[in-house]
VEXZA-345445 format. One record per residue (C-alpha): z, y, x; residue in three letters. Coordinates in steps of 0.2 Angstrom, whole numbers, padded with zeros to 4 digits, always signed. Each point is the difference from the previous one (the first is absolute). Example, Ala and Ser with C-alpha at 12.3 -4.5 7.8 and 13.67 -1.06 7.14 Angstrom:
<rs>
+0039-0022+0062ALA-0003+0017+0006SER
</rs>
This chain:
<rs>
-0434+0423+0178UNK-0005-0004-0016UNK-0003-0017-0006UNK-0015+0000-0013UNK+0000-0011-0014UNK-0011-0015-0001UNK-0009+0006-0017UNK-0003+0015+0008UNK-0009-0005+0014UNK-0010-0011-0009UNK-0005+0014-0013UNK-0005+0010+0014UNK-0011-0013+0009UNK-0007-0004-0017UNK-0003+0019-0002UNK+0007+0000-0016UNK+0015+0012+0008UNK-0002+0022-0001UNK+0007+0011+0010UNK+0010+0015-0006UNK+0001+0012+0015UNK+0012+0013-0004UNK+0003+0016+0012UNK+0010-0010+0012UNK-0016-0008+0005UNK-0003+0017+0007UNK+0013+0008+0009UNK-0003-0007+0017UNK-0017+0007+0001UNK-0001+0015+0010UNK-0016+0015+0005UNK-0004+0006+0014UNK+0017+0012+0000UNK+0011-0013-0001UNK+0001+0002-0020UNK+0006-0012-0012UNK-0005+0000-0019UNK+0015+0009-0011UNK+0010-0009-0012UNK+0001+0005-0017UNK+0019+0009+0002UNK-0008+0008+0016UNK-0016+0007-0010UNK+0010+0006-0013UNK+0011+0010+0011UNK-0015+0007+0007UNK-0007+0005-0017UNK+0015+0010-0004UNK-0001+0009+0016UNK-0016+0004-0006UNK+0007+0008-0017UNK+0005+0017-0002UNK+0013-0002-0014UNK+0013-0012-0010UNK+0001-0010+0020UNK+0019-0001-0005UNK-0006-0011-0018UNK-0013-0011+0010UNK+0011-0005+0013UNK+0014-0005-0013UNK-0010-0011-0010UNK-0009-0008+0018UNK+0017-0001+0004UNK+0005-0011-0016UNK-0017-0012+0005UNK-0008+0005-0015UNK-0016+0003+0012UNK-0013+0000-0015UNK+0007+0016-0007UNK+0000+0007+0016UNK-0018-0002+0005UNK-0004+0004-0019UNK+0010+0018+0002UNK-0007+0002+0020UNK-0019-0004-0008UNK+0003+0015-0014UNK+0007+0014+0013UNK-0013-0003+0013UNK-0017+0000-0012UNK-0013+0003+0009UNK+0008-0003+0017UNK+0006-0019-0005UNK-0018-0007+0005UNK+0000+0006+0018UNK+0016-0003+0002UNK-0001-0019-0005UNK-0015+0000+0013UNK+0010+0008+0014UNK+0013-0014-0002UNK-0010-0017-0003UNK-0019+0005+0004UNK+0000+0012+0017UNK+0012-0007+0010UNK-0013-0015+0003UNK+0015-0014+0002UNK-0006-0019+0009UNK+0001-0016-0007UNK+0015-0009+0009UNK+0005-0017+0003UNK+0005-0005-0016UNK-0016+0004-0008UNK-0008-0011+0013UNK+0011-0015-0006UNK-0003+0002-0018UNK-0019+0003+0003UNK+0000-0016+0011UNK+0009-0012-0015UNK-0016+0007-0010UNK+0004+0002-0019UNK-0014+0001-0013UNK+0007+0015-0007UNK+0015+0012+0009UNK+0010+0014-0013UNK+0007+0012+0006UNK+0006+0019-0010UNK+0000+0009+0018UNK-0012+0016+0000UNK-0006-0002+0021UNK-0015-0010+0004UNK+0010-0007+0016UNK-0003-0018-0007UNK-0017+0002-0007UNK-0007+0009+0015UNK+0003-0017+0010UNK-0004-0013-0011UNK-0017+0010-0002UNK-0001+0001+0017UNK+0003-0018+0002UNK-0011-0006-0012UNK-0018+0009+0001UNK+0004+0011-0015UNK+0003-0019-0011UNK+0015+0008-0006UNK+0001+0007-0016UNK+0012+0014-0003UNK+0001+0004-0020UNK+0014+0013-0011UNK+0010-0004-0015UNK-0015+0010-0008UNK-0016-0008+0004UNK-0011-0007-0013UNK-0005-0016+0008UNK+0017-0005+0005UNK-0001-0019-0010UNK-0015-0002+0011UNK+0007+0004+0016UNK+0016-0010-0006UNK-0010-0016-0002UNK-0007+0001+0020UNK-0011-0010+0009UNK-0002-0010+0015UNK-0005+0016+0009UNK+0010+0011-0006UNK+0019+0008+0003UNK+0010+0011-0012UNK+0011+0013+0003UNK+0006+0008-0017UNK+0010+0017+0002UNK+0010+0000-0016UNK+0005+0018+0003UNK-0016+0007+0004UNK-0004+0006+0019UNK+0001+0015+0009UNK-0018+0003-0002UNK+0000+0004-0017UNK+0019+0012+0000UNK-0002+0002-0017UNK+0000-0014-0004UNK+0015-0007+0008UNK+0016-0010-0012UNK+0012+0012+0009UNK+0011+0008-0017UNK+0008-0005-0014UNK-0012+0006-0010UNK-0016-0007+0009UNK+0010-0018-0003UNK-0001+0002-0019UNK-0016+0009+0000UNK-0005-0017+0011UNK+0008-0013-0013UNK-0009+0009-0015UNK-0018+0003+0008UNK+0000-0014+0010UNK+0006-0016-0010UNK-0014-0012+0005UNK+0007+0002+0017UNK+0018-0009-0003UNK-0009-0013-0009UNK-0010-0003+0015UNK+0018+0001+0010UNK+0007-0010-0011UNK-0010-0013+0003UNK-0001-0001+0019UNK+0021+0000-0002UNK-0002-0015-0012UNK-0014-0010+0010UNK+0004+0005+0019UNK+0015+0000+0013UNK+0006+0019+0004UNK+0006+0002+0016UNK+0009+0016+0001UNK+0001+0009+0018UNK+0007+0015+0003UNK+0006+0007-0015UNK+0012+0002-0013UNK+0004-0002-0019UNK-0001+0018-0005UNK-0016+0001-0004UNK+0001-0001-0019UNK-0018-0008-0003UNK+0005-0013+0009UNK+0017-0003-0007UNK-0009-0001-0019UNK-0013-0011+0007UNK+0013-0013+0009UNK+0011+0001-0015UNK-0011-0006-0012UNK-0004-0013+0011UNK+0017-0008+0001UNK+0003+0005-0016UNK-0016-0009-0007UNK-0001-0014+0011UNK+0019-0005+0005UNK-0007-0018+0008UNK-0016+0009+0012UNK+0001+0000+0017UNK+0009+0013+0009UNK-0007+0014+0010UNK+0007+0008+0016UNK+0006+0014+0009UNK+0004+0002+0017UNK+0016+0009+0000UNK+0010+0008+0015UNK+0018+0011-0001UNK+0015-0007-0010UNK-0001-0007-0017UNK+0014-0007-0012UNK+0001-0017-0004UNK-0001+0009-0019UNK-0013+0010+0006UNK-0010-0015+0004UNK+0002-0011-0014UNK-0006+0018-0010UNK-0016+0001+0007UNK-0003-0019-0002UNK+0003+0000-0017UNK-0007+0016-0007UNK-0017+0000+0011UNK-0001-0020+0005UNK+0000+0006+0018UNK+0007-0010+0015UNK+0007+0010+0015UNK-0006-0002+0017UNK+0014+0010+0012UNK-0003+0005+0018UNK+0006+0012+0011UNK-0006+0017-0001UNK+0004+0004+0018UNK-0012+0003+0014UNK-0013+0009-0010UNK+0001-0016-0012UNK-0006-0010+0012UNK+0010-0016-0007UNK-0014+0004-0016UNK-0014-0001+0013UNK+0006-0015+0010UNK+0003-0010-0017UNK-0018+0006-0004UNK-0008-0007+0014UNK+0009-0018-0003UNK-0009+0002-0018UNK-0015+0001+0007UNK+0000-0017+0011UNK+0009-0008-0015UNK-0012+0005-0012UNK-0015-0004+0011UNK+0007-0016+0003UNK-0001-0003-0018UNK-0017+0007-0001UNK-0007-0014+0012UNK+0012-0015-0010UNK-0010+0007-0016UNK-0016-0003+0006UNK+0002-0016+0005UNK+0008-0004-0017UNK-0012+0011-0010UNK+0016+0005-0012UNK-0004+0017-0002UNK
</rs>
């Protein structure tokens, strides 16, 4: 089980905590075939497959991890077929929101981030809330305004853009340069929510190289800030860890990845009663 730090549970009750909800988050959920979302290796082995040439140089450079590249060069051969085929893997097979959504939901942060492309999550907080969620993209307009929230009001920001608008997705190498350049305003906006809010990040990794720049000016510009957090399962270095704490300012949080991750989930639900606890302590003390 995880033990969840003090500051954290009290950022959370004070809602001044975001969630980062990587794909992780969404490989439990299954459709009505027994189906569960691909991970990003698996839907780049499916895109090749897809391909009618150069499979042999694709699969060498997936095979190094450079997994940009590889979707970059997949994007190219397909054309005109890379839209459907997008859709066939993250839109049609119509996955469900699964227990850990329901946890995350339940610890009700003003604002959850997450770069997956699937509408599992945003299906069910809309459906929980009378449509009070708001779900915006990297590239709205009025995202300050939606960052700033309300008493009513929930946000979910897809920082990659969302299966509804394919074209649109932050999938290449080349879509994350065209997003730094066209889309600066955004990072300030991250920026700022990194500096000013507690990240909790569930269910995914460091390689997603936004991320990684936005952490590392973080730790790099603020040595003395509070850390953010990651829950963390497999093996890790003593090395590695000390890596990831001083580069990003991030704290491990390890559990067991057996079961279906169900350690995650169990840990999850103790976070809940700890940080409605909280809630019900602050309201008698009005130290919000």
């Amino acid at each position: 089980m995880i033990t969840w730090p003090e500051d954290l549970i009290s950022s959370i009750a004070r809602r001044k905590a975001i969630f980062f909800l990587g794909a992780g988050t969404s490989m439990n959920s299954i459709n009505a075939k027994g189906q569960r979302p691909p991970s990003w290796r698996d839907f780049l082995e499916s895109g090749i497959e897809r391909c009618q040439s150069n499979k042999s140089e694709m699969s060498k450079i997936l095979r190094s991890g450079d997994y940009l590249t590889c979707c970059q060069i997949i994007k190219y051969k397909l054309a005109h077929d890379w839209v459907p085929f997008v859709e066939e893997k993250f839109l049609q097979p119509m996955f469900k929101h699964n227990k850990t959504h329901e946890l995350i939901f339940k610890l009700d942060s003003p604002i959850v981030l997450t770069p997956n492309f699937d509408k599992i999550y945003d299906n069910y907080a809309v459906s929980q809330t009378s449509n009070l969620i708001k779900i915006k993209k990297y590239h709205d307009d009025d995202l300050a305004r939606s960052l700033r929230g309300g008493e009513k009001q929930r946000l979910i920001l897809k920082i990659h853009g969302c299966i509804d608008t394919p074209d649109r997705l932050v999938f290449t190498r080349e879509d994350y340069a065209d997003i730094r350049n066209k889309f600066a305003n955004f990072y300030r906006a991250m920026d700022a929510l990194v500096l000013t809010h507690t990240f909790l990040f569930i269910g995914c990794g460091m390689n997603d190289p936004d991320l990684s720049l936005i952490l590392e000016q973080y730790a790099r510009s603020f040595g003395s800030a509070p850390p953010h957090y990651i829950t963390f399962s497999g093996k890790v270095t003593e090395e590695y860890k000390n890596m990831i704490e001083k580069n990003y300012n991030l704290r491990l949080l390890k559990y067991s990845s057996n079961d279906d991750h169900k350690e995650l989930q169990d840990s999850l639900e103790s976070l809940v009663k700890a940080v409605n606890s909280k809630r019900d302590d602050l309201s008698t003390s009005q130290l919000w």
